[in-house]
N, C-alpha and C positions, 0 to 999 in steps of 0.2 A: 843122193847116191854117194856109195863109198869111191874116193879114188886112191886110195893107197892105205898101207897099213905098217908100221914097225913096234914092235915088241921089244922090250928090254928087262934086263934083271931087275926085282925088287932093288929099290935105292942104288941106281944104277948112276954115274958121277960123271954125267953129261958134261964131254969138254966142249973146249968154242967152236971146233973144228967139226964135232958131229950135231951141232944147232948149226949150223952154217950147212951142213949139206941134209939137214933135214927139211929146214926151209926153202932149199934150191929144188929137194925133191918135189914139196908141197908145191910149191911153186909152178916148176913143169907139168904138174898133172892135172893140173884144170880145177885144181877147186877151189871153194868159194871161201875156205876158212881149214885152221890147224886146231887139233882137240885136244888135249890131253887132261889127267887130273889135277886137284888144287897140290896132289903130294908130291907130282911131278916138274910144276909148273913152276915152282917155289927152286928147282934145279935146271933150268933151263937157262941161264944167261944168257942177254943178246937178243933177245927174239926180236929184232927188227925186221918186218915184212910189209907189203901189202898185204899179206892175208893177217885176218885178225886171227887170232892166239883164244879159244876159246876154253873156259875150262871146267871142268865137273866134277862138284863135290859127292863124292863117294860116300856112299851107307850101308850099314850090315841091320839088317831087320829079320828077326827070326820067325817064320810065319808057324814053324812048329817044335818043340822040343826045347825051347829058350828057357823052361824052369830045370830040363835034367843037365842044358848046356851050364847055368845058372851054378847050378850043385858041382859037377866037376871042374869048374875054374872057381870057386870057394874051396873045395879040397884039396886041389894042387896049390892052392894059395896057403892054408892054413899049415901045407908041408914045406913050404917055404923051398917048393921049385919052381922055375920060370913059369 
């Protein structure tokens, strides 16, 4: 069961002060453990808890169109734009 949930911006620059009341969050809401990803996790300083600090490494797998995705990031490459 989910018991809470927070969002933040891409490469968002987690001070001490917001790991310290996300942990107090986790903490009052009954759960068994904290999630986040390895790209976020690497930004977290401090995580001292009881709850374990779990973390999940992120993949992009293309189930269709991966050879026309393939073509247009070689052509934006070859144009020498981001």
């Amino acid at each position: 069961m989910l018991a809470g949930w927070r969002s933040f911006a891409d490469h968002y620059p987690y001070g001490a002060a917001e790991v310290r009341a996300l942990r107090e969050q986790a903490e009052k809401s009954g759960a068994a453990a904290a999630v986040t990803t390895a790209k976020d996790a690497v930004r977290l300083p401090g995580w001292e808890s009881r709850l374990p600090l779990y973390v999940l490494d992120v993949s992009l797998r293309f189930t269709a169109g991966a050879e026309k995705v393939g073509e247009m990031l070689n052509s934006l490459a070859a144009r020498g734009l981001p």
